[in-house]
Structures are given as structure tokens and as C-alpha cells.
C-alpha positions as CSV (number, residue, x, y, z in Angstrom):
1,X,160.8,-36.1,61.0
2,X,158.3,-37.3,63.7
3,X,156.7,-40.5,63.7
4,X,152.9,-38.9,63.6
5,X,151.6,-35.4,62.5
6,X,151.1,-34.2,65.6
7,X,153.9,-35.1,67.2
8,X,156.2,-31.7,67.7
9,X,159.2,-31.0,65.7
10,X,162.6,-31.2,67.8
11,X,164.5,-27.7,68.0
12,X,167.0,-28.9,65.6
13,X,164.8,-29.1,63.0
14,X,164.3,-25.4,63.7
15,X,168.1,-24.1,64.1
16,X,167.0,-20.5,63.5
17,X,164.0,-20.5,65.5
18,X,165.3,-18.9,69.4
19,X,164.0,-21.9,71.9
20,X,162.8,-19.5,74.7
21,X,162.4,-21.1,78.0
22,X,158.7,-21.5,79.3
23,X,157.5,-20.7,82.8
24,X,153.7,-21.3,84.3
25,X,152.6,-18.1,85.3
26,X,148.8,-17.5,85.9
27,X,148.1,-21.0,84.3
28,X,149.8,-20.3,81.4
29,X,152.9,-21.0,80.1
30,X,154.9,-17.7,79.3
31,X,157.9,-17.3,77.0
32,X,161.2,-15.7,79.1
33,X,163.9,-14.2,77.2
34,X,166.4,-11.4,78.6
35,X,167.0,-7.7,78.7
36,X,169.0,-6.4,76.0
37,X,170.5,-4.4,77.9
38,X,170.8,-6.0,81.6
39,X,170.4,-9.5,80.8
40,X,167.6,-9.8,83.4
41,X,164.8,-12.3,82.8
42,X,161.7,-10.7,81.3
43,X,158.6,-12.4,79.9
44,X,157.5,-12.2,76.1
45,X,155.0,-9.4,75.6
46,X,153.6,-7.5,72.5
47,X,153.0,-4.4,74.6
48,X,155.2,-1.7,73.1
49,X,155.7,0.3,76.0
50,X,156.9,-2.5,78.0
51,X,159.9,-2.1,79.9
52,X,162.4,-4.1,82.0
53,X,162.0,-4.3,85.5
54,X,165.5,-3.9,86.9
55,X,166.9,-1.2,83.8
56,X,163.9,0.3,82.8
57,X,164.8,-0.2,79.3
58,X,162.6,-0.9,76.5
59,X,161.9,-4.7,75.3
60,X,159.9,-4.0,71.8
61,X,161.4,-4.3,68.8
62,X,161.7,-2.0,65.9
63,X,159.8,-3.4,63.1
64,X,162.2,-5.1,60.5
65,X,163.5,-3.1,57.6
66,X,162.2,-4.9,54.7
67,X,160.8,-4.6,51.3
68,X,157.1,-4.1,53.0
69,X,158.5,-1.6,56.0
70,X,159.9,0.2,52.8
71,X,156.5,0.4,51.6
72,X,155.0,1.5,54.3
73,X,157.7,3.9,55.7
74,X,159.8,5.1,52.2
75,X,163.1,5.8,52.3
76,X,163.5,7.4,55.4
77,X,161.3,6.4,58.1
78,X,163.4,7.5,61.2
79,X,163.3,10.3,63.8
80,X,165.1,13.2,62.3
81,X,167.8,14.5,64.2
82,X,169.9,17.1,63.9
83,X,173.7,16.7,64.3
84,X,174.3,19.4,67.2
85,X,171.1,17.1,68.7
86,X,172.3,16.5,72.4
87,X,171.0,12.0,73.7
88,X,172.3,10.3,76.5
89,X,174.2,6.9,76.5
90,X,174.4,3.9,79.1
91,X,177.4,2.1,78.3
92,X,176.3,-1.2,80.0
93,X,174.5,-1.0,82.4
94,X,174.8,0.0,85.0
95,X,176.5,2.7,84.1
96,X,176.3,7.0,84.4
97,X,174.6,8.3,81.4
98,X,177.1,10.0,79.0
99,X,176.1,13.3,76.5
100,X,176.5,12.3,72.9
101,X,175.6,14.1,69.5
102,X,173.9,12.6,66.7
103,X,175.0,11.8,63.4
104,X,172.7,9.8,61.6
105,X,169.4,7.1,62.5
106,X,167.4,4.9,60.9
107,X,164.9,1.8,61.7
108,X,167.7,-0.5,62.5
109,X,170.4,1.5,63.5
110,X,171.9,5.2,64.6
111,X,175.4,6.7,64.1
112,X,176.4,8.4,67.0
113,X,179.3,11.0,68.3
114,X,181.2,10.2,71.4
115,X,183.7,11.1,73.7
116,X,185.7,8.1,73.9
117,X,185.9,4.7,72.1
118,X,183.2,1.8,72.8
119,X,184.0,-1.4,72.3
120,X,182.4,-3.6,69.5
121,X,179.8,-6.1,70.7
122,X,179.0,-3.6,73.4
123,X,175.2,-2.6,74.5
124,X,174.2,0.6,75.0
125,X,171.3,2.7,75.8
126,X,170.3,5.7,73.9
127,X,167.4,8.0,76.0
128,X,166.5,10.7,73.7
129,X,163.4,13.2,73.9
130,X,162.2,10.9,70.4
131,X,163.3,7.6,71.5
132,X,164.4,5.3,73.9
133,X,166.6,2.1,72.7
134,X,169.0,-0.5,73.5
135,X,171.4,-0.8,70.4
136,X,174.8,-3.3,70.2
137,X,178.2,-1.1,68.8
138,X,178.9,-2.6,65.5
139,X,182.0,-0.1,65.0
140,X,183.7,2.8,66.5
141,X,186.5,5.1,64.9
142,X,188.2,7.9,66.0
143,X,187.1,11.2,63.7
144,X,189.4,13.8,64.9
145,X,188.6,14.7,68.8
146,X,185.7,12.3,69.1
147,X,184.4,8.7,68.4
148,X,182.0,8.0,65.7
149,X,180.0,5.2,67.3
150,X,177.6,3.0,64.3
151,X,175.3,0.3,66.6
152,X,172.2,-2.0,65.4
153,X,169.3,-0.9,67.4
154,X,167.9,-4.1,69.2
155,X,164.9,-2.6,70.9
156,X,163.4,1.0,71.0
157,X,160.0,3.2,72.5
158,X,159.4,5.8,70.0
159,X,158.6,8.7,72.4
160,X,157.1,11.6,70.2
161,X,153.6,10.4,69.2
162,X,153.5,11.9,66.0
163,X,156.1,13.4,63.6
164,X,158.7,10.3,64.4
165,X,158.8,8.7,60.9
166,X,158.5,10.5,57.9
167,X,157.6,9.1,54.1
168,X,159.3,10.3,51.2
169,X,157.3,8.6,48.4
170,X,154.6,10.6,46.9
């Protein structure tokens, strides 16, 4: 512990807490972290449409599913998609987009079809009519002539300004 009160904490003390690098900008000091996607430097922001400047991909997080998102959102609160749904992937970046069905999404991740196998640990970029995300494969397995492609969703644009989630609790 520090000597005085006021005195900050070192990052140790904090081993869950990311330690963002600062940089002066404007006369303040700006948190940098990196593209999901491209890994290029962008600055900290709680705009939701922000985007990166070399990918174009979204930075803003989903909100958390949790016991209070549960409250607010039910069961379900996703963009409903039907399975012959037609999305576009970037498999890294960069990278031509590839067409992809749906299969299943939710707050924190989607369920995807694909042509051919993806890597776990991979990013990838999902532009849909409803959303636009960067998501990291968790798994994919073969399912007959195709890939089924499961991937945590790291950072999304809802696109569809209303009609995106839905609540099933009365």
C-alpha cells in the first residue's frame, strides 16, 4: 500500500484493471488502446458510432450480459436473424469479405456458417444490414459441407435503430 492517501496505487495492485497508455492530446491526457480488429492505435471514446481510422471497424462495446442487462433486455435481446440470412466476414484484416449464413446471435456472441474452417483465436468482422462487429473465433467444426463458426463479439454498431433487441418478459 502507499505511504499517504493520495498517493496512486501501482498497477499491480490492480492486475485486472487494463493499464492503457496515455497521450496529451488537446491538453489532455487521452487513453490509447487498439483496434480489435487491425490492431491500430485508437483513442478511448464513449461515442458509439465511433470507428477506426485505418479499418473502419467499430470500437464500442456491447453492453455486458449480466444479471441487470438480463433485466433490462430478457432472454433474448439480440438481432433476430434468420438462418438463410446472407452477412459478410473479414477474416483479419485486411482481407476480401466472405458470404456467410447465420445460425444463431446473442449480446456477446453469434454462431455463424462458413465455407471453410477459421482458426480459433482469430478476429473477424461481421457487416450485416443490423450490425457491424469485430468478434474473436472461439470454435469452428465441420457440419457436413460447411463450418459452423461460434466467436465472442468484442465490439459491435447496432445498425437498425429500432426493432434490434427484443424482450421476452411480460
Amino acid at each position: 500500500m502507499p505511504d499517504s492517501p493520495d498517493a496512486p496505487l501501482p498497477a499491480a495492485a490492480y492486475p485486472d484493471m487494463p493499464q492503457w497508455p496515455l497521450v496529451a492530446g488537446a491538453g489532455l491526457l487521452q487513453a490509447l488502446r487498439r483496434c480489435a480488429l487491425c490492431q491500430h492505435p485508437v483513442v478511448l471514446t464513449t461515442q458509439p458510432d465511433a470507428r477506426c481510422p485505418a479499418c473502419h471497424s467499430p470500437l464500442a462495446a456491447l453492453p455486458g450480459h449480466d444479471a441487470a442487462m438480463h433485466d433490462v433486455l430478457g432472454r433474448r435481446g439480440a438481432v433476430r436473424r434468420d438462418q438463410s440470412h446472407v452477412a459478410l466476414v473479414h477474416i483479419g484484416w485486411p482481407s476480401a469479405a466472405v458470404a456467410v449464413r447465420w445460425r444463431d446471435l446473442s449480446l456477446t456472441g453469434l454462431s455463424l456458417y462458413v465455407p471453410l474452417p477459421v482458426p480459433a483465436g482469430q478476429r473477424v468482422r461481421l457487416v450485416d444490414s443490423a450490425i457491424d462487429g469485430v468478434a474473436e473465433v472461439v470454435r469452428c467444426r465441420p457440419q457436413g459441407r460447411v463450418q459452423v463458426l461460434h466467436a465472442r463479439l468484442l465490439t459491435a454498431t447496432l445498425l437498425q435503430a429500432t426493432g434490434v433487441f427484443i424482450s421476452t418478459s411480460a
